[in-house]
Biopython code that builds the backbone (N, CA, C, O; Angstrom):
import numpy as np
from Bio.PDB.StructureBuilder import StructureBuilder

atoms = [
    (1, "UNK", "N", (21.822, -9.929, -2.092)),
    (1, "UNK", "CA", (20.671, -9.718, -1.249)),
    (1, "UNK", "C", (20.478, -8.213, -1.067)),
    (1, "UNK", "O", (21.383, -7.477, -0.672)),
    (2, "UNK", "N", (19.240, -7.795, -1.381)),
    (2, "UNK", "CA", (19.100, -6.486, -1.532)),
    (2, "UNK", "C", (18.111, -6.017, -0.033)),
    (2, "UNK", "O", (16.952, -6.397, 0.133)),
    (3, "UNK", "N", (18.692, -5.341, 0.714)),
    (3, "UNK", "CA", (17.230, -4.914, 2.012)),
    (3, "UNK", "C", (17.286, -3.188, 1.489)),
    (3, "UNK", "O", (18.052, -2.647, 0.692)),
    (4, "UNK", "N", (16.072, -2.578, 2.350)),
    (4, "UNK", "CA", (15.319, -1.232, 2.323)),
    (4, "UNK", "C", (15.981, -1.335, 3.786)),
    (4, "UNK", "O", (16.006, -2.254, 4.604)),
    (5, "UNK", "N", (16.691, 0.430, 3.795)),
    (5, "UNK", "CA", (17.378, 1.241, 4.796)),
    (5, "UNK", "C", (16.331, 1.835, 5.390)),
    (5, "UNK", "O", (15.273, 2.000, 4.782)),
    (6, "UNK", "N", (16.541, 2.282, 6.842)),
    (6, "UNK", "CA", (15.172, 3.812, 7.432)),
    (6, "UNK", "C", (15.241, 4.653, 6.509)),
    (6, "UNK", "O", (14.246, 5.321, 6.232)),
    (7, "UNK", "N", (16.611, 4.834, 5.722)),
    (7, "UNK", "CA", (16.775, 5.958, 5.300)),
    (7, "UNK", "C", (15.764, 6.147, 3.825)),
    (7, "UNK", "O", (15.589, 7.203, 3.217)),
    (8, "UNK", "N", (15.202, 4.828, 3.494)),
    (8, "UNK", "CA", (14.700, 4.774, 2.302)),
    (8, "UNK", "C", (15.361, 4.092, 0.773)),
    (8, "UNK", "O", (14.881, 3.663, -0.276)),
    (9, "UNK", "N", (16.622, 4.267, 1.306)),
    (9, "UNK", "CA", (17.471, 3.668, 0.410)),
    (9, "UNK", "C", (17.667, 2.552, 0.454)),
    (9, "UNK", "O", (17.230, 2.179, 1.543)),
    (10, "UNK", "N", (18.275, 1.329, -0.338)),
    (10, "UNK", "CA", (18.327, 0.296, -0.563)),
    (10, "UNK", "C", (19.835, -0.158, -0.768)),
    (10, "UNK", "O", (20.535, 0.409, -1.607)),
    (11, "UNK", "N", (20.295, -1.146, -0.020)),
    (11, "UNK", "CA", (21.646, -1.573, 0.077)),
    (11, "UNK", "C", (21.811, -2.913, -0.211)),
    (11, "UNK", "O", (21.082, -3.730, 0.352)),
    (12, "UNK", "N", (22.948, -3.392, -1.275)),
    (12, "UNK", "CA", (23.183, -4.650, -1.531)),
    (12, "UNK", "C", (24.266, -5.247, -0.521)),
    (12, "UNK", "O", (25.089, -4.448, -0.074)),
    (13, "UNK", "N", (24.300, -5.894, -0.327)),
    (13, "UNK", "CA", (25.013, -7.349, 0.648)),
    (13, "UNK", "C", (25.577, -8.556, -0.252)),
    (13, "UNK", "O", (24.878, -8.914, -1.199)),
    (14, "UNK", "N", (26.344, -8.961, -0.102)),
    (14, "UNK", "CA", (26.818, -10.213, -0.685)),
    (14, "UNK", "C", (26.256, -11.186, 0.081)),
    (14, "UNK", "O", (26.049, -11.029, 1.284)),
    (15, "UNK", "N", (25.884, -12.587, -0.765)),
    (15, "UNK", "CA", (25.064, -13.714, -0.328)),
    (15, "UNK", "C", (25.849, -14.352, 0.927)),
    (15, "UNK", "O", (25.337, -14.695, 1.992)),
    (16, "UNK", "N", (27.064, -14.425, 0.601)),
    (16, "UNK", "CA", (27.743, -15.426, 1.649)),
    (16, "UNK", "C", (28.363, -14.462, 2.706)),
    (16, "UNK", "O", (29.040, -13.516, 2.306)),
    (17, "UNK", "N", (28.169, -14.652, 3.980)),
    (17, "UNK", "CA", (28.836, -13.817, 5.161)),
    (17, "UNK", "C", (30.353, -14.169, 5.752)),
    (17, "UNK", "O", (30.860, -15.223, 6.136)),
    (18, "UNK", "N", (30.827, -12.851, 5.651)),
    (18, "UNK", "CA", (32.661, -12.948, 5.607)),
    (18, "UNK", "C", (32.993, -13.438, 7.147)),
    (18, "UNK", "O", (32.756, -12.995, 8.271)),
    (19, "UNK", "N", (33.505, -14.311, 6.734)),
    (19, "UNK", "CA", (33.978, -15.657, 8.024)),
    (19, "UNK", "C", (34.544, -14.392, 9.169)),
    (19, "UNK", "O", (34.251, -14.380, 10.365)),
    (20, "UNK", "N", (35.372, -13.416, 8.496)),
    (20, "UNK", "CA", (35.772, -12.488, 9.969)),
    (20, "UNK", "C", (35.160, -11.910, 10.547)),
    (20, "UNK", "O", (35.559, -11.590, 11.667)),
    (21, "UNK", "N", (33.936, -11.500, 10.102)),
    (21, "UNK", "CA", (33.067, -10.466, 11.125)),
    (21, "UNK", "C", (31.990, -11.525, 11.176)),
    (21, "UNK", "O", (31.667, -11.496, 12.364)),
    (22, "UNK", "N", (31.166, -12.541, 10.524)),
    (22, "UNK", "CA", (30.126, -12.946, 10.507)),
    (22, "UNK", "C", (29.042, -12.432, 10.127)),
    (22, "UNK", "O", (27.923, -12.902, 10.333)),
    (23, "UNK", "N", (29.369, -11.183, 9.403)),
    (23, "UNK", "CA", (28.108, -10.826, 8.689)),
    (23, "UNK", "C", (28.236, -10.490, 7.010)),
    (23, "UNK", "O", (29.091, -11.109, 6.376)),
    (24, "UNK", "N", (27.654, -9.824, 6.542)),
    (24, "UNK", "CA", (27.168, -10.005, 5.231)),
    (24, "UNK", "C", (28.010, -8.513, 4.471)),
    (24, "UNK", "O", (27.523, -7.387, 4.575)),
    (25, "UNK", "N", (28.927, -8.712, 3.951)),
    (25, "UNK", "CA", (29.772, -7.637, 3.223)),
    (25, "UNK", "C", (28.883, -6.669, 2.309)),
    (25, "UNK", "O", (28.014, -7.056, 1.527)),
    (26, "UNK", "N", (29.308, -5.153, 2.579)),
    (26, "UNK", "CA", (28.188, -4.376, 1.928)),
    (26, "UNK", "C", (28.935, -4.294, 0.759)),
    (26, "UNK", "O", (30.162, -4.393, 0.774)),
    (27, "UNK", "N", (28.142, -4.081, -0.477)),
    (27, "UNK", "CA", (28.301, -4.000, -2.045)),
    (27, "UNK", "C", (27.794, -2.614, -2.397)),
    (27, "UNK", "O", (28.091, -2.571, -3.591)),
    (28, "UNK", "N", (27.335, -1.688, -2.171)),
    (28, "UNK", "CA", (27.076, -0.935, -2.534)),
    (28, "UNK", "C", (25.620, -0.205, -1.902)),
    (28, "UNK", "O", (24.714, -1.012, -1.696)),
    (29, "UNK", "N", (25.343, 1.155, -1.600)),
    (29, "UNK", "CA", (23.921, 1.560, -1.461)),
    (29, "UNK", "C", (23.212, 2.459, -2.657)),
    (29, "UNK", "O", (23.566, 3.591, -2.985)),
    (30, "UNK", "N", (22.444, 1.916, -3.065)),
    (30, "UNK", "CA", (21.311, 3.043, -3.992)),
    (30, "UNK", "C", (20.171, 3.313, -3.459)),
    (30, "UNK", "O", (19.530, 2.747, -2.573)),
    (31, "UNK", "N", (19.914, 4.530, -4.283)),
    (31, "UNK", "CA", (18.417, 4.949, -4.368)),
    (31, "UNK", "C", (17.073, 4.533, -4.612)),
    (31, "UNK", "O", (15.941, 4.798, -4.208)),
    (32, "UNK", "N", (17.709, 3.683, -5.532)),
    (32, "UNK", "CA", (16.588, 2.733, -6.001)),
    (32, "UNK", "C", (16.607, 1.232, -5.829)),
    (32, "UNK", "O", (17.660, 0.623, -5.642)),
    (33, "UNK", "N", (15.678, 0.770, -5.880)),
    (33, "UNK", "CA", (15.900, -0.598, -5.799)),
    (33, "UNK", "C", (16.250, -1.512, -7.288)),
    (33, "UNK", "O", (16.714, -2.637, -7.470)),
    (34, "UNK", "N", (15.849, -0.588, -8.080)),
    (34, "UNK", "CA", (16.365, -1.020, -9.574)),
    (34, "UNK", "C", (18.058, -1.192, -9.977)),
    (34, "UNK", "O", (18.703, -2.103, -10.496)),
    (35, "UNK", "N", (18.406, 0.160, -9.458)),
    (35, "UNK", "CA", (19.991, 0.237, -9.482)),
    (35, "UNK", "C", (20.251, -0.563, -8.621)),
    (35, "UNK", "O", (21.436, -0.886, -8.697)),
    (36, "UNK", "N", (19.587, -1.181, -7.616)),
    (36, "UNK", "CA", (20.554, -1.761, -7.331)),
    (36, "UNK", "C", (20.558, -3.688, -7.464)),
    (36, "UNK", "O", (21.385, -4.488, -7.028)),
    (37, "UNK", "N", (19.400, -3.898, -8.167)),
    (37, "UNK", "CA", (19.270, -4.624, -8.727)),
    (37, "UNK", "C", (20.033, -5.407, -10.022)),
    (37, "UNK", "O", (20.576, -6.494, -10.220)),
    (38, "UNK", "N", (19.687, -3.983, -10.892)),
    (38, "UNK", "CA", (20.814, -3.876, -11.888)),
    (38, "UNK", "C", (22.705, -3.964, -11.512)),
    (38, "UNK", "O", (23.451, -4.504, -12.329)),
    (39, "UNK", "N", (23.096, -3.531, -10.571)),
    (39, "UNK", "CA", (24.382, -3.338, -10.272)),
    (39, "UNK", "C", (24.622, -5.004, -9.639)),
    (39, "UNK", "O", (25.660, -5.643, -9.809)),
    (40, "UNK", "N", (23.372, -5.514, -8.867)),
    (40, "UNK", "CA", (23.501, -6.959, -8.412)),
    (40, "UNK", "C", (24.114, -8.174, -9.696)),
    (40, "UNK", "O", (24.983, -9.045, -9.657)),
    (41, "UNK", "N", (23.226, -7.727, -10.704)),
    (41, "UNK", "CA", (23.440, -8.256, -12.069)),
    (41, "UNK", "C", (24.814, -8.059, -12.830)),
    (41, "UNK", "O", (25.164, -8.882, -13.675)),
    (42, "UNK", "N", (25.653, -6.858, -12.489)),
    (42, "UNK", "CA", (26.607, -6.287, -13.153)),
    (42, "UNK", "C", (28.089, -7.171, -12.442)),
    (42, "UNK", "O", (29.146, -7.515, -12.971)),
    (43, "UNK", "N", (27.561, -7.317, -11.028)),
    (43, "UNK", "CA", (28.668, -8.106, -10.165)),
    (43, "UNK", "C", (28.488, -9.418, -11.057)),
    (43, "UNK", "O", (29.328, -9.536, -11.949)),
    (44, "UNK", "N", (27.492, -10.455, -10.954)),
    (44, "UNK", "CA", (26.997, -11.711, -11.160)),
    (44, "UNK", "C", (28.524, -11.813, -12.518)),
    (44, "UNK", "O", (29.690, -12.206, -12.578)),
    (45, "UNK", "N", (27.666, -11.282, -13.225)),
    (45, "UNK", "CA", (28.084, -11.284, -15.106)),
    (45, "UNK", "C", (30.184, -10.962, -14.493)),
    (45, "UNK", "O", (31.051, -11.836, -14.490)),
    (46, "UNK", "N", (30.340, -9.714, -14.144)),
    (46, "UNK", "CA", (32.037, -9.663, -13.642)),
    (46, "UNK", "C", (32.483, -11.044, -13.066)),
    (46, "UNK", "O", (33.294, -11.700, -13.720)),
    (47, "UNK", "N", (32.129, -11.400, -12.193)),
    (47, "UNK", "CA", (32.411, -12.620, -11.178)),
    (47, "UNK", "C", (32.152, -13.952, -12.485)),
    (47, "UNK", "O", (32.190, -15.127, -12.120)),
    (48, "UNK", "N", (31.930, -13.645, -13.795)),
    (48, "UNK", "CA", (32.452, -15.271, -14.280)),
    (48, "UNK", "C", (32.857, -14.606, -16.173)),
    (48, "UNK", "O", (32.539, -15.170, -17.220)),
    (49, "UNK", "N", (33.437, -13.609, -16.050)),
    (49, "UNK", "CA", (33.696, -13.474, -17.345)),
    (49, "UNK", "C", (35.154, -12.528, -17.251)),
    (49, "UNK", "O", (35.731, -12.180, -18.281)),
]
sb = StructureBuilder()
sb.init_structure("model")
sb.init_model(0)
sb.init_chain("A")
sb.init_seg("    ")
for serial, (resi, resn, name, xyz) in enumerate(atoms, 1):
    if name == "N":
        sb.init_residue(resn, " ", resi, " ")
    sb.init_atom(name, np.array(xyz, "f"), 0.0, 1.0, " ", f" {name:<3s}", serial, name[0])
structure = sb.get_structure()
C-alpha cells in the first residue's frame, strides 16, 4: 500500500498490520511514486522465489 507524505514523498506500508503495534509496517520511502511502486513489485517477486 503506497500513501503521499506532506512531505511530498511517497511511502510503502505492508498490506497486513503487525499484530504488536496494530499498524501497518513501513517498507520503505521514495520520491516517486514509481520507485516505489516498482520496489512494491521487487518485494512481491522476493517473497515467493
Amino acid at each position: 500500500m503506497i500513501r503521499k507524505l506532506p512531505t511530498g514523498e511517497y511511502r510503502l506500508y505492508s498490506r497486513k498490520t503487525n499484530p504488536k503495534t496494530g499498524k501497518r509496517r513501513n517498507l520503505g520511502t521514495f520520491t516517486t511514486r514509481a520507485a516505489a511502486e516498482q520496489h512494491e513489485r521487487e518485494i512481491q517477486y522476493f517473497k515467493r522465489h
